[in-house]
C-alpha positions as a Python dict, from the first residue, in 0.01 Angstrom:
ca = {
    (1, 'X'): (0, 0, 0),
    (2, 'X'): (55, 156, 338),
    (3, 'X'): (287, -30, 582),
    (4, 'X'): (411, 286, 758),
    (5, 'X'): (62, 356, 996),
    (6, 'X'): (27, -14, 1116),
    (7, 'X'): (293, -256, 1183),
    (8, 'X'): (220, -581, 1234),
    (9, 'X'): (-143, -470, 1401),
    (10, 'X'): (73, -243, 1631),
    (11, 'X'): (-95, 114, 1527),
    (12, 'X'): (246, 385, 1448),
    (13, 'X'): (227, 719, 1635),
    (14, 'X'): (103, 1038, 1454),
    (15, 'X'): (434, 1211, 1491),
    (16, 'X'): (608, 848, 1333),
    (17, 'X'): (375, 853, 1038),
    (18, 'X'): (457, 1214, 971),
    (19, 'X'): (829, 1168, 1030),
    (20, 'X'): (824, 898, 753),
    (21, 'X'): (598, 1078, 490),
    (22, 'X'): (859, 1406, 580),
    (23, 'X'): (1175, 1116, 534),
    (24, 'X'): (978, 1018, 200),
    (25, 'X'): (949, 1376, 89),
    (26, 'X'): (1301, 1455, 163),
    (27, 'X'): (1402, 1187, -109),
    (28, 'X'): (1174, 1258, -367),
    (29, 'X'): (1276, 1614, -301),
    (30, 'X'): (1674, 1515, -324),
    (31, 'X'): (1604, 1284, -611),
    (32, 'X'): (1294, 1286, -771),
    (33, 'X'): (984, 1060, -822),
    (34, 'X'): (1015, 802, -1104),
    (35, 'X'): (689, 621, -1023),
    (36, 'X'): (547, 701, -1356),
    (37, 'X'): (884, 537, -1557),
    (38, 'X'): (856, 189, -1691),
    (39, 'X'): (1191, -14, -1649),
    (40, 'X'): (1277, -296, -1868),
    (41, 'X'): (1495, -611, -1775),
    (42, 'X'): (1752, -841, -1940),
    (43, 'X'): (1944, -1119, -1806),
    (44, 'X'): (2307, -1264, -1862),
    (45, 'X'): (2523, -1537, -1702),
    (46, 'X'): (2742, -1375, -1418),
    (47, 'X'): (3143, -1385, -1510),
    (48, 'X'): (3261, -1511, -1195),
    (49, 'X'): (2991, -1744, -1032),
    (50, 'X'): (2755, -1811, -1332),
    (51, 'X'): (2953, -2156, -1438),
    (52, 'X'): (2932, -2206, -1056),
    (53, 'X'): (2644, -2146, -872),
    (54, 'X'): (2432, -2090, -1187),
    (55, 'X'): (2352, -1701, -1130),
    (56, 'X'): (2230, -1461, -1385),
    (57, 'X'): (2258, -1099, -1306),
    (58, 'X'): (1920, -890, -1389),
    (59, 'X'): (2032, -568, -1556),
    (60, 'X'): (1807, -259, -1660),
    (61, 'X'): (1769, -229, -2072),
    (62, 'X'): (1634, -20, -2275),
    (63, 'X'): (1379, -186, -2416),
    (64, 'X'): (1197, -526, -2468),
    (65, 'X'): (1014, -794, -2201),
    (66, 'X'): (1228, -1014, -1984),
    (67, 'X'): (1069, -1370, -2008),
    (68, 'X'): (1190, -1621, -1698),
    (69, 'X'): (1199, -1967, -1706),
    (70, 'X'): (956, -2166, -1475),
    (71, 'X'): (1225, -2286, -1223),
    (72, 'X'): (1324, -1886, -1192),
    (73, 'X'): (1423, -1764, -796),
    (74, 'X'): (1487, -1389, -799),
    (75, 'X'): (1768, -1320, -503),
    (76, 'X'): (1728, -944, -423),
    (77, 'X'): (1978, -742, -269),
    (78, 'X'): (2240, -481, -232),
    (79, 'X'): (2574, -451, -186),
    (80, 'X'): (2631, -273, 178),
    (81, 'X'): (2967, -415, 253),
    (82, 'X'): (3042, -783, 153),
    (83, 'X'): (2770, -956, 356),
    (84, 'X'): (2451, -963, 205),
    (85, 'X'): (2604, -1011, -135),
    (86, 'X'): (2779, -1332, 82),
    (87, 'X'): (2456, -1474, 223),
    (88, 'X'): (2273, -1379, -137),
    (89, 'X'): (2566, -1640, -302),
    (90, 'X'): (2434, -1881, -19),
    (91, 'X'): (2068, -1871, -115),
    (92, 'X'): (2179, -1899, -522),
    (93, 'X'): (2386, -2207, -426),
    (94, 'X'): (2152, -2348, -208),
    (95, 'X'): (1884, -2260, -544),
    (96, 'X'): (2077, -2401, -778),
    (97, 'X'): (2163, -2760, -570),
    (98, 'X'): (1778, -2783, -580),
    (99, 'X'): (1690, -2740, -929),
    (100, 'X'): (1640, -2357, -945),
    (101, 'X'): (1806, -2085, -1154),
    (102, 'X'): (1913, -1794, -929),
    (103, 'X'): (1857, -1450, -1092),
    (104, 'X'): (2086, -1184, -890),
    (105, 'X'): (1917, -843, -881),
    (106, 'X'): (2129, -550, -692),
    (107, 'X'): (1908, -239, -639),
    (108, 'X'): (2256, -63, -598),
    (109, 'X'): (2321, -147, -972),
    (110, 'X'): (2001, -10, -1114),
    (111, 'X'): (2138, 325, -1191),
    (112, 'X'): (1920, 625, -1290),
    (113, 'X'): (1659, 507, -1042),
    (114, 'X'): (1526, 661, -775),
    (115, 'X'): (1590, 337, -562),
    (116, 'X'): (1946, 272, -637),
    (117, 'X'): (1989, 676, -564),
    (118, 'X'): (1822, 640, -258),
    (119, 'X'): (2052, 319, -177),
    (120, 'X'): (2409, 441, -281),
    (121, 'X'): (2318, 761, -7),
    (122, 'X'): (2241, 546, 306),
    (123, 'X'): (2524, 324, 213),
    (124, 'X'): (2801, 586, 176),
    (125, 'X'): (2683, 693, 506),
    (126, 'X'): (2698, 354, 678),
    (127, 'X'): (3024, 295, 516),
    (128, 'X'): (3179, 593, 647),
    (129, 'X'): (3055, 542, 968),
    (130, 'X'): (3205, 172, 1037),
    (131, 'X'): (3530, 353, 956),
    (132, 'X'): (3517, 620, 1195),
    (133, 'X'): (3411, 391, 1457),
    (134, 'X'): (3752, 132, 1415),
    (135, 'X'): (3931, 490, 1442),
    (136, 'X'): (3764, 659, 1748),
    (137, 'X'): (3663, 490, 2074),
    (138, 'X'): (3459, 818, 2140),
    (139, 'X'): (3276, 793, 1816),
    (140, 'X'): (3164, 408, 1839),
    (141, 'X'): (3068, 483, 2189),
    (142, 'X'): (2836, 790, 2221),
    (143, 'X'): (2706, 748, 1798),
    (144, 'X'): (2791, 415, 1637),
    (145, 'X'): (2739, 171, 1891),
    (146, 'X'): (2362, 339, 1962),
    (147, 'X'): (2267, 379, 1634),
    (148, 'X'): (2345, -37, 1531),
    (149, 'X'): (2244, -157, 1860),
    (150, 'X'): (1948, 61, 1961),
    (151, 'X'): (1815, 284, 1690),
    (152, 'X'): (1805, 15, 1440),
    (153, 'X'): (1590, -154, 1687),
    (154, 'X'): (1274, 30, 1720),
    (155, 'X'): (973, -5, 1527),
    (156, 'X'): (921, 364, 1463),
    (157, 'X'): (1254, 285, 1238),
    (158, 'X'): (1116, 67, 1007),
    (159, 'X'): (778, 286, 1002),
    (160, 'X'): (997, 520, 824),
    (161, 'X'): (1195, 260, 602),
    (162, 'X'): (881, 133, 479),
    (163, 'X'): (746, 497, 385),
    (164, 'X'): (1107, 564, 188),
    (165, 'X'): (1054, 151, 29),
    (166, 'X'): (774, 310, -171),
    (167, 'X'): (1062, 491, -403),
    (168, 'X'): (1185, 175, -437),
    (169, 'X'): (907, -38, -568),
    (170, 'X'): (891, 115, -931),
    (171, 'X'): (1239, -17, -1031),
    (172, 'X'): (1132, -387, -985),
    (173, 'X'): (786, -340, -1105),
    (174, 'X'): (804, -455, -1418),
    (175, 'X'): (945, -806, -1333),
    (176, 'X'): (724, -1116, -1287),
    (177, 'X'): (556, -1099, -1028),
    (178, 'X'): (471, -1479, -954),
    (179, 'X'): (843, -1568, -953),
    (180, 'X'): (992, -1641, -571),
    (181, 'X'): (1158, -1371, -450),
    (182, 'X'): (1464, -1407, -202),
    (183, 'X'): (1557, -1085, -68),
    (184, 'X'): (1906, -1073, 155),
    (185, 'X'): (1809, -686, 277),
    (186, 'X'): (1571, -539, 399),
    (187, 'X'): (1495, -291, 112),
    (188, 'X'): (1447, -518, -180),
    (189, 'X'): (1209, -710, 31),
    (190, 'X'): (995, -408, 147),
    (191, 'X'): (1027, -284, -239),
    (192, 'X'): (936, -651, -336),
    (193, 'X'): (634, -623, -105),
    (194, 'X'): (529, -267, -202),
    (195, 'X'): (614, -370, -600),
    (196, 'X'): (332, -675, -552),
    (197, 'X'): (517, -967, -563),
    (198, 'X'): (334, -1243, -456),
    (199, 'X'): (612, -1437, -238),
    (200, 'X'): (892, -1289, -89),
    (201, 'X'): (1121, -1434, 145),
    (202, 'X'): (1343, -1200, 335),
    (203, 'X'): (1622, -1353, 487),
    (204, 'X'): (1704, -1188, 844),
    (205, 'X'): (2123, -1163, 882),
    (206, 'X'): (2123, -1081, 1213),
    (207, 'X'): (2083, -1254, 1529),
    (208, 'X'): (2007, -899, 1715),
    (209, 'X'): (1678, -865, 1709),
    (210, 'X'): (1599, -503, 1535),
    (211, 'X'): (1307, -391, 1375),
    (212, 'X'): (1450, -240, 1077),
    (213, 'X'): (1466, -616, 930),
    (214, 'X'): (1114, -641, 913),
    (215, 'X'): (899, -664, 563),
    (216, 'X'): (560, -707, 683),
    (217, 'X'): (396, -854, 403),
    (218, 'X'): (678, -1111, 301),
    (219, 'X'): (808, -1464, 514),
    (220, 'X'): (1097, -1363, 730),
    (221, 'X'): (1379, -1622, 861),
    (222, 'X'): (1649, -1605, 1081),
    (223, 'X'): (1906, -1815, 1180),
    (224, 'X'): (1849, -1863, 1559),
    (225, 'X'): (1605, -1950, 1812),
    (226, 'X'): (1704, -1669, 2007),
    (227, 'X'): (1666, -1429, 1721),
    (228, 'X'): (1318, -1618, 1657),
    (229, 'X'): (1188, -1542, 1981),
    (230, 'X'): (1314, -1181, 1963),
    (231, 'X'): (1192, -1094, 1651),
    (232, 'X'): (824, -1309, 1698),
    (233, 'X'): (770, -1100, 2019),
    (234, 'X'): (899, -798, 1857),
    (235, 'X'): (1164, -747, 2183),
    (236, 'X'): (1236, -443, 2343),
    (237, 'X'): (1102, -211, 1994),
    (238, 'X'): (875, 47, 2178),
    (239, 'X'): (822, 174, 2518),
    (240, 'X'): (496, 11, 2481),
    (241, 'X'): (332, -348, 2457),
    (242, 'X'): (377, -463, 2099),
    (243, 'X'): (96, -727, 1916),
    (244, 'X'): (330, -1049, 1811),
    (245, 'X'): (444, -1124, 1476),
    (246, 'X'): (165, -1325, 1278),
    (247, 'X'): (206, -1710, 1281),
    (248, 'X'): (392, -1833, 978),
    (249, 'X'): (541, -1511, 939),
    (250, 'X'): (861, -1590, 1063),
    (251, 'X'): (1089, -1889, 1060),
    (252, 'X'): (1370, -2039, 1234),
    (253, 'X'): (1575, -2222, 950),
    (254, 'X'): (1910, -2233, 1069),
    (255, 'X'): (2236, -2108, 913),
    (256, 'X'): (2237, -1977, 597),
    (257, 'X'): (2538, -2137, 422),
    (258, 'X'): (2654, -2201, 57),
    (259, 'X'): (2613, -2596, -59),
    (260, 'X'): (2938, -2621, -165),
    (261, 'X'): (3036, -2547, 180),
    (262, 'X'): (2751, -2776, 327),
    (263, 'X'): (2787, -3041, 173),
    (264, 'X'): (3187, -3083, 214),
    (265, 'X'): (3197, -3007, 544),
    (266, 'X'): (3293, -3375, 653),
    (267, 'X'): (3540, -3398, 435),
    (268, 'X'): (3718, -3088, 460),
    (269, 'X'): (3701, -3159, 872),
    (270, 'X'): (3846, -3436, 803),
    (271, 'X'): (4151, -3278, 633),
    (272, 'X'): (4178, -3041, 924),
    (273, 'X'): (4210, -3325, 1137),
    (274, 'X'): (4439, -3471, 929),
    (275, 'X'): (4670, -3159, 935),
    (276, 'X'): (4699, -3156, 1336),
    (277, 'X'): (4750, -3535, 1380),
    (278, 'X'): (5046, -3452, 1137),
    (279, 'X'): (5210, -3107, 1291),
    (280, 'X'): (5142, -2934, 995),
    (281, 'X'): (5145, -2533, 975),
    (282, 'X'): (4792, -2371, 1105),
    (283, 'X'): (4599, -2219, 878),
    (284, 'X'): (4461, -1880, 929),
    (285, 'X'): (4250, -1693, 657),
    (286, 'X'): (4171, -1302, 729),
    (287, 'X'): (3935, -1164, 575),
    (288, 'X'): (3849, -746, 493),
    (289, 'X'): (3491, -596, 485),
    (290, 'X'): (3322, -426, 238),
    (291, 'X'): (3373, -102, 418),
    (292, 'X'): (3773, -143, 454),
    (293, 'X'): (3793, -113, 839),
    (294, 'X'): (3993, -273, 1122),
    (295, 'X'): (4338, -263, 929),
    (296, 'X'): (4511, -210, 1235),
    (297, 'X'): (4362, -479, 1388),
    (298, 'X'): (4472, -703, 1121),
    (299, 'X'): (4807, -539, 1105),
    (300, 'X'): (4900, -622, 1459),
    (301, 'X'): (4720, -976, 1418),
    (302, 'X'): (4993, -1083, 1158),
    (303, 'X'): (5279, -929, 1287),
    (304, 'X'): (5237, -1183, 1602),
    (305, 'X'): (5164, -1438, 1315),
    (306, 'X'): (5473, -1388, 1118),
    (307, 'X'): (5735, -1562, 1351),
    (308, 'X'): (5548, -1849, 1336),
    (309, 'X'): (5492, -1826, 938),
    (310, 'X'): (5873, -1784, 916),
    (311, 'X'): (5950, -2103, 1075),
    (312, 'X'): (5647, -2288, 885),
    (313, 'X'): (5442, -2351, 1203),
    (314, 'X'): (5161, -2118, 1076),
    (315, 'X'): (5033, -1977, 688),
    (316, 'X'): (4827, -1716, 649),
    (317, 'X'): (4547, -1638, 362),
    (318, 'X'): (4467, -1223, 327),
    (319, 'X'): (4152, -1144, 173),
    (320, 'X'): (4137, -798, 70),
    (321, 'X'): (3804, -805, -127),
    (322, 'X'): (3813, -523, -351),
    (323, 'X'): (4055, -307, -146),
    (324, 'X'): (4392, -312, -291),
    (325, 'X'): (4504, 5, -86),
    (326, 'X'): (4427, -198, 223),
    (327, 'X'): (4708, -461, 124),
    (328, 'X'): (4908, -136, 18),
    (329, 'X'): (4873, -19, 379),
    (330, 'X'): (4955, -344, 565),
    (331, 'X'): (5286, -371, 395),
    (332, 'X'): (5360, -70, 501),
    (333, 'X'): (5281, -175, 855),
    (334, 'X'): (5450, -517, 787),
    (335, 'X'): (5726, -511, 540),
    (336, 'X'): (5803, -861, 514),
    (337, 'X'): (5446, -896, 337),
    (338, 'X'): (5636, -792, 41),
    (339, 'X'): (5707, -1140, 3),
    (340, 'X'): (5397, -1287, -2),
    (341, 'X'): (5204, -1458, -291),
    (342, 'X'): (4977, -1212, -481),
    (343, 'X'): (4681, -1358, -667),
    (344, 'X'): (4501, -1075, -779),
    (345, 'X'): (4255, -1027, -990),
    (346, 'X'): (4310, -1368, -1162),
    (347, 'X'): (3999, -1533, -977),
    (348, 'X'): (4054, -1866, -1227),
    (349, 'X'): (4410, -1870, -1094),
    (350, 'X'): (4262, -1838, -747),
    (351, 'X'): (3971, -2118, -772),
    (352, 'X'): (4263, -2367, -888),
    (353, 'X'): (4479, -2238, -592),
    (354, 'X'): (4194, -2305, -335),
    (355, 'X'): (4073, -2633, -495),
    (356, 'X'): (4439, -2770, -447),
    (357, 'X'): (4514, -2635, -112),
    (358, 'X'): (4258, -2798, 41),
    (359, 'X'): (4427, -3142, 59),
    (360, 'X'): (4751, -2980, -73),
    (361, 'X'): (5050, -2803, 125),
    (362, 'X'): (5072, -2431, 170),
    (363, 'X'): (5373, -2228, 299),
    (364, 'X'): (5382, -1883, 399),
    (365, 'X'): (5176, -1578, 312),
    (366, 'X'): (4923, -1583, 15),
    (367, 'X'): (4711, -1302, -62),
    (368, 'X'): (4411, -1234, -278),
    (369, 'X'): (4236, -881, -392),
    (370, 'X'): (3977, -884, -733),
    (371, 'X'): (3852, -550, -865),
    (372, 'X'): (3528, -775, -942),
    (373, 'X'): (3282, -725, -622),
    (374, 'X'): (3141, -1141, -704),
    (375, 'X'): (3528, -1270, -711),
    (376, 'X'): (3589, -1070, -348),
    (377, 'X'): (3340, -1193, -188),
    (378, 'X'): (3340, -1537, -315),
    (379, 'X'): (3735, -1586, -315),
    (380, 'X'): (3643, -1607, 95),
    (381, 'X'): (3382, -1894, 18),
    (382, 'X'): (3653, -2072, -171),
    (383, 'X'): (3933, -2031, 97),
    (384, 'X'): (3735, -2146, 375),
    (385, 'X'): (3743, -2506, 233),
    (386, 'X'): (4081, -2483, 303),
    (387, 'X'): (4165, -2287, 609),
    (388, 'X'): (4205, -2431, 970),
    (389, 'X'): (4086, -2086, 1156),
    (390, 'X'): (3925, -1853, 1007),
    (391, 'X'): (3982, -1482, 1195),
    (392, 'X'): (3682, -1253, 1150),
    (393, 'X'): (3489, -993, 1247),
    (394, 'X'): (3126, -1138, 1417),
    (395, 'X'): (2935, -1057, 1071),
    (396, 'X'): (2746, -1290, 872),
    (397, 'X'): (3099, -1500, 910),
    (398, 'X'): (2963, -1610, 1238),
    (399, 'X'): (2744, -1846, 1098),
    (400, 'X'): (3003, -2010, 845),
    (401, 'X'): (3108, -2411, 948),
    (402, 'X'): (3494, -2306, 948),
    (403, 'X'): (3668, -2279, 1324),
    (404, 'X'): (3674, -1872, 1386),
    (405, 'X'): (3820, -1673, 1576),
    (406, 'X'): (3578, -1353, 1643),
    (407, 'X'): (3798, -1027, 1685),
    (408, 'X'): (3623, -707, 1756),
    (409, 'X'): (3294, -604, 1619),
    (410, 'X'): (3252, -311, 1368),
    (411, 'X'): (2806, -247, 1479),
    (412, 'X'): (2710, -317, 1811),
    (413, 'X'): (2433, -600, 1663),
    (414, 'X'): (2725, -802, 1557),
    (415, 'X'): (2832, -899, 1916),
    (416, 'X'): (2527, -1145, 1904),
    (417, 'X'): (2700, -1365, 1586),
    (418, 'X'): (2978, -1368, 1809),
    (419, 'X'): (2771, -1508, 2089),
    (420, 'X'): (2637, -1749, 1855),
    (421, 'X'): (2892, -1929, 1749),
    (422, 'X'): (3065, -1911, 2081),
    (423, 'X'): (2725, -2116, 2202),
    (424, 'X'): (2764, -2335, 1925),
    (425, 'X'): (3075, -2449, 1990),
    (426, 'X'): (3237, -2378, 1615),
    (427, 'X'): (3335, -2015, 1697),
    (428, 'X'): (3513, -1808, 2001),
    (429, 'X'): (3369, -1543, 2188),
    (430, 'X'): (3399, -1182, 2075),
    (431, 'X'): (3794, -1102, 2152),
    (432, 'X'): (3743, -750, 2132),
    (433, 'X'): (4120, -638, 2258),
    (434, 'X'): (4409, -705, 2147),
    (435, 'X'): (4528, -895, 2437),
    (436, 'X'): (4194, -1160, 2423),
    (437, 'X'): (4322, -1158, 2060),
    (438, 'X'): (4691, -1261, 2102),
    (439, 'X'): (4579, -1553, 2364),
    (440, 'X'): (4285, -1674, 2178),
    (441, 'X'): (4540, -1682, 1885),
    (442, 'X'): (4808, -1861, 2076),
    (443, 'X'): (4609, -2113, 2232),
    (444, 'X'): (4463, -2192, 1876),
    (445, 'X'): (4804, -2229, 1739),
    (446, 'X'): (4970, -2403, 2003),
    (447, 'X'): (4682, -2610, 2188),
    (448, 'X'): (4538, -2921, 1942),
    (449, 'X'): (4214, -2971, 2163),
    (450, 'X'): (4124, -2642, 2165),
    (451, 'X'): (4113, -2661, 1781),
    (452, 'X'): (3968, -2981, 1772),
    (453, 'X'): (3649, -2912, 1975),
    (454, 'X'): (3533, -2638, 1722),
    (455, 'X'): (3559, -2933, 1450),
    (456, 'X'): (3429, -3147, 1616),
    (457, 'X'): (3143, -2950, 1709),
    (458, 'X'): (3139, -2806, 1363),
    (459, 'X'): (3005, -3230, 1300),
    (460, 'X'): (2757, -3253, 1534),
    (461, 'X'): (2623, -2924, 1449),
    (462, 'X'): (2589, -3053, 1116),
    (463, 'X'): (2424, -3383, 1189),
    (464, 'X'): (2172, -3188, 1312),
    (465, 'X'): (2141, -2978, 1036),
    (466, 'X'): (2273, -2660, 1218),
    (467, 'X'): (2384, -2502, 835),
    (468, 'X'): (2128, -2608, 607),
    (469, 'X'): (1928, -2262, 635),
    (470, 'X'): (1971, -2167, 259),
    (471, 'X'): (1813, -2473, 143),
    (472, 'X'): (1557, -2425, 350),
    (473, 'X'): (1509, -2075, 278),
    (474, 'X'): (1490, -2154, -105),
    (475, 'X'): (1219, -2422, -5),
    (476, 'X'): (996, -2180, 160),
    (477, 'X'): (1010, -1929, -123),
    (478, 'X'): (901, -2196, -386),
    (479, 'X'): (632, -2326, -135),
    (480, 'X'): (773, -2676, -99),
    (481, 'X'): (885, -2612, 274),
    (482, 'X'): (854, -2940, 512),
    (483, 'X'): (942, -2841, 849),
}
């Protein structure tokens, strides 16, 4: 199935096409063809979120026929930092709230394949390059900034992703093909496509409109009307007049946001609310991406926390994900994070932790790392119940019903979550120095009404069912959609 030569009825350029089937050959060259392999598939109840969010993990076997039950959702993704595996936990929530049983397939797990091969070497290279860029100003601004904001965004882009999305179709070949597929990246979706699944929803993160989210062939949804618009018209993706986006190929759905989350939101505004009227410390949770960058950000963000910590004005949750040498490194930075609270790699310990602070009191410093990439991520989810301000980066955070505070952005896209959520009211606008930082952080801390509007708006927003995105996501992939 070609999708490289024609886009969306927008006809690709010779010198595209032959850049893609060149990109294509380069990777079977680099690591061979398996198109001719048959995989096989089991299935097993996740350790961390399988009790609570009902997700089996999809694992290659040896041998034997995988046989799925009739109320079967496939989530596809991969792990490229913490997001999409974030938003994928959203749509197996959201899945399992409505009667579904989420199966969690990671091409980045399927190891031997040519996909996963093909995966793990764009994502060490992505990885490496959201370092560089929170470590040199000249880096972000001549290569990183241009390749997230403007290379990502032309249609010649995904010509060529589509061409390399062939490689990946054979992995996931063998599974049912009539099951809904949810993909949260681009690549399982264009593999799902390519692989002949019949429908595929691929859930667009970002709310910069770039053409390397598209998988012609499957439903795409975003989580804007400005990212709608963007992506229907196909905005600013060739130095040309571009054909539109099909109708009911793309929809606007809203946020895409866990149900446990959801559908507590009144409730845990409430005991935010609570927690001002009664003077009680702020609480700030920071979180770390999957690629481990900005620690000197965070470093001089809790140093001006700290005072206030000492004197119990302020506490402070760390998320580390998986990155234990980050921690290392801030209490280097920060010695008096020595004594903080550890909970690592306990993630029971830390689900009864969150579940009690979220009416409960909490003093000081707490931090929590998991060598487990589903107890990471989701140790975040689990916090933000209980967290006043959440400080983040504008990623897939942005769309989160928790009062942020957006600190500088790691990919030029991101600035637009930032500009969400600032729009939105539940959010700040992208404080991308540290002196925004330090007086957005002050005036949270010290100003109630400041505070107050971003809950408050956080309500309304969900009266009008701002968050409900996942749900409706899962909806369209089973075909019981009702706009």
């Amino acid at each position: 199935m070609d999708r490289t030569s024609v886009i969306f009825g927008n006809k690709m350029p010779d010198s595209v096409i032959k850049k893609a089937e060149n990109s294509k050959a380069k990777f079977i060259k680099e690591f061979g063809d398996d198109s001719n392999k048959t995989y096989h598939y089991g299935a097993k109840e996740n350790s961390v979120i399988g009790h609570s969010l009902g997700v089996q993990e999809l694992y290659l076997t040896s041998k034997g026929e995988l046989s799925l039950p009739e109320n079967a959702v496939i989530i596809g993704n991969i792990r490229m930092g913490f997001g999409h595996y974030r938003i994928s936990m959203a749509m197996a929530s959201a899945a399992k709230k409505l009667g579904y049983v989420p199966y969690w397939l990671d091409l980045c797990s399927l190891e031997g394949t040519t996909c996963s091969k093909i995966i793990a070497k764009q994502n060490e290279l992505y990885s490496l390059g959201s370092r560089i860029s929170q470590k040199s100003r000249i880096f972000n601004k001549v290569v990183w900034e241009p390749v997230n904001y403007d290379m990502f965004k032309q249609l010649s882009y995904n010509a060529v992703d589509q061409k390399n999305a062939e490689l990946m179709a054979n992995a996931i070949k063998s599974l049912p093909k009539n099951v809904p597929f949810i993909a949260t990246h681009v690549w399982p979706a264009q593999a799902a496509v390519h692989a002949g699944f019949t429908n595929v929803v691929n859930a667009i993160p970002d709310n910069w409109p770039m053409a390397l989210h598209y998988a012609e062939g499957s439903i795409h949804t975003v989580q804007t009307p400005s990212a709608y618009l963007g992506y229907k018209a196909l905005r600013e993706m060739a130095r040309r007049r571009l054909k539109p986006m099909p109708d009911g190929s793309l929809y606007d759905v809203g946020h895409y946001v866990d149900d446990e989350l959801t559908a507590n939101i009144e409730s845990d505004n409430a005991a935010r609310i609570k927690r001002i009227k009664e003077g009680k410390a702020r609480r700030y949770l920071l979180t770390v991406g999957g690629a481990g960058a900005q620690v000197d950000i965070f470093a001089r963000i809790i140093a001006r926390l700290m005072p206030k910590i000492k004197k119990n004005n302020a506490a402070l949750f760390v998320n580390v994900g998986d990155h234990k040498n980050v921690w290392e490194q801030l209490k280097q930075k920060i010695p008096a994070l020595s004594a903080a609270t550890e909970h690592f790699n306990d993630f029971a310990q830390t689900e009864s932790f969150c579940a009690e602070a979220i009416n409960g009191e909490v003093t000081g410093v707490h931090a929590f790392c998991n060598d487990d990439i589903f107890a990471a991520v989701y140790s975040t989810n689990l916090l933000m119940r209980a967290t006043d301000v959440l400080i983040t980066k504008p990623s897939e955070l942005s769309f989160y019903p928790v009062p942020k505070l957006m600190i500088k952005r790691v990919g030029g896209h991101e600035r637009w979550g930032a500009i969400r959520a600032a729009e939105v009211g539940d959010g700040t606008y992208e404080c991308d120095t540290l002196p925004q930082i330090y007086t957005m952080l002050d005036l949270l801390q010290n100003n109630d009404e400041a505070l107050m509007n971003m809950i408050e708006n956080i309500g309304k927003n969900n009266k009008a069912g701002l968050y409900d995105g996942a749900y409706k996501v899962v909806q369209l992939a089973t075909g019981n959609y009702n706009k």
